[in-house]
Structure formats: structure tokens, C-alpha cells
N, C-alpha and C positions, 0 to 999 in steps of 0.2 A: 426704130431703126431696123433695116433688114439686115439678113444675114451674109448677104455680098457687102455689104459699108464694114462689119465689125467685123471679116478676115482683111479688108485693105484701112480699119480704122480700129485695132481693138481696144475692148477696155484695158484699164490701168491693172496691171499686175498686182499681186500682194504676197505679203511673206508667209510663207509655210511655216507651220510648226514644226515642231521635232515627230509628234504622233503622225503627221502627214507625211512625211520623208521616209515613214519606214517602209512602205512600200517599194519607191523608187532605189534607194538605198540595196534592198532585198535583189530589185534585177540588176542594181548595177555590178551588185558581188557575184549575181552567178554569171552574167556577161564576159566580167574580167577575167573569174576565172576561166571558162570556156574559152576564152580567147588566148589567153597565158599559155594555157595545156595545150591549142594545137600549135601556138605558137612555137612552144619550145619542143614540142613532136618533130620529128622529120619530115611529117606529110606534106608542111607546104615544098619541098625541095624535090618530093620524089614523082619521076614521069610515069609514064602509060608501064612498064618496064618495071615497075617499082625500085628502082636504082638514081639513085642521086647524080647531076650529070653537073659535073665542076664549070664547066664552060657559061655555062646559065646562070647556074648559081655558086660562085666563089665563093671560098669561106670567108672572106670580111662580110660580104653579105649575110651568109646564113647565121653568122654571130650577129650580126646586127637585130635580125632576125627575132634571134634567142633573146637577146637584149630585151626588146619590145616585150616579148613572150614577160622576162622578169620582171621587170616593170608594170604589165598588166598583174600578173601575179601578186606584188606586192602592194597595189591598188586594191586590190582584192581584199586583203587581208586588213589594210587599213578601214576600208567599208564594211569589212568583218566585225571590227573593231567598236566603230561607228554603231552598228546594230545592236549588238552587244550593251552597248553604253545606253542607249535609247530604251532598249528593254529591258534592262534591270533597271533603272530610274523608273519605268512605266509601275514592272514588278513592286519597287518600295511606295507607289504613291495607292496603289491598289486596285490600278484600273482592271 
């Protein structure tokens, strides 16, 4: 089969381990956070000026904002969590 047929026909997917997810696991924690942190920074709100311009950006907005910010944040922490748990099971089995 070519490789134009198996992007518009691919193969059948399969489950991942726990050892294989620590990778992706790993960038989704520092994604989150990265994105959490400028999240709840002022940076996305401030213009050329470095000053906040309320017209633009209202504060239900920039709480919303923040919101998002927390919520990445605390994704974060759960895939924090997640790695955590992976690698000390990995640690007690001896790998």
C-alpha cells in the first residue's frame, strides 16, 4: 500500500501503555503550565503602551481569561500527578 492510501486509509490504532504516555504526558504538563502562567500574567491584555486598555479588554473578559489560565494550571498539576504515579510504579517494578 502507498503512503498517500495510509494518510486518507490508516491503520487501526492501538492502546498505549502507561511507559509510552510518559512522554506525551511530560509535554502536556509543561504546555499546561506554560500556557496557565501566561495565562494568568497580564501579557495577553497589555497593548504596544504596556498598559491594559479596559475598552478591549473588560474585566469579565480578563477573568475569564484567568479562569482558563487556572484551569490549565490545575491540568497541569493533575498530569503532574499522572507522571508521578507512572514513575514510581516504573521505580518499584525496576525498570
Amino acid at each position: 500500500m502507498s503512503n498517500i492510501l495510509n494518510v486518507f486509509n490508516p491503520p487501526s490504532g492501538r492502546d498505549l501503555s502507561e511507559e509510552e504516555c510518559i512522554g506525551c504526558t511530560a509535554v502536556q504538563l509543561a504546555v499546561c503550565f506554560a500556557g496557565g502562567a501566561y495565562f494568568l500574567s497580564s501579557m495577553p491584555f497589555k497593548g504596544k503602551n504596556g498598559l491594559v486598555d479596559l475598552k478591549k479588554h473588560p474585566v469579565w473578559f480578563q477573568r475569564g481569561v484567568r479562569g482558563t489560565g487556572i484551569a490549565l494550571v490545575a491540568l497541569a498539576f493533575y498530569r503532574l500527578g499522572e507522571a508521578g504515579r507512572i514513575y514510581s510504579q516504573r521505580k518499584n517494578i525496576g525498570i
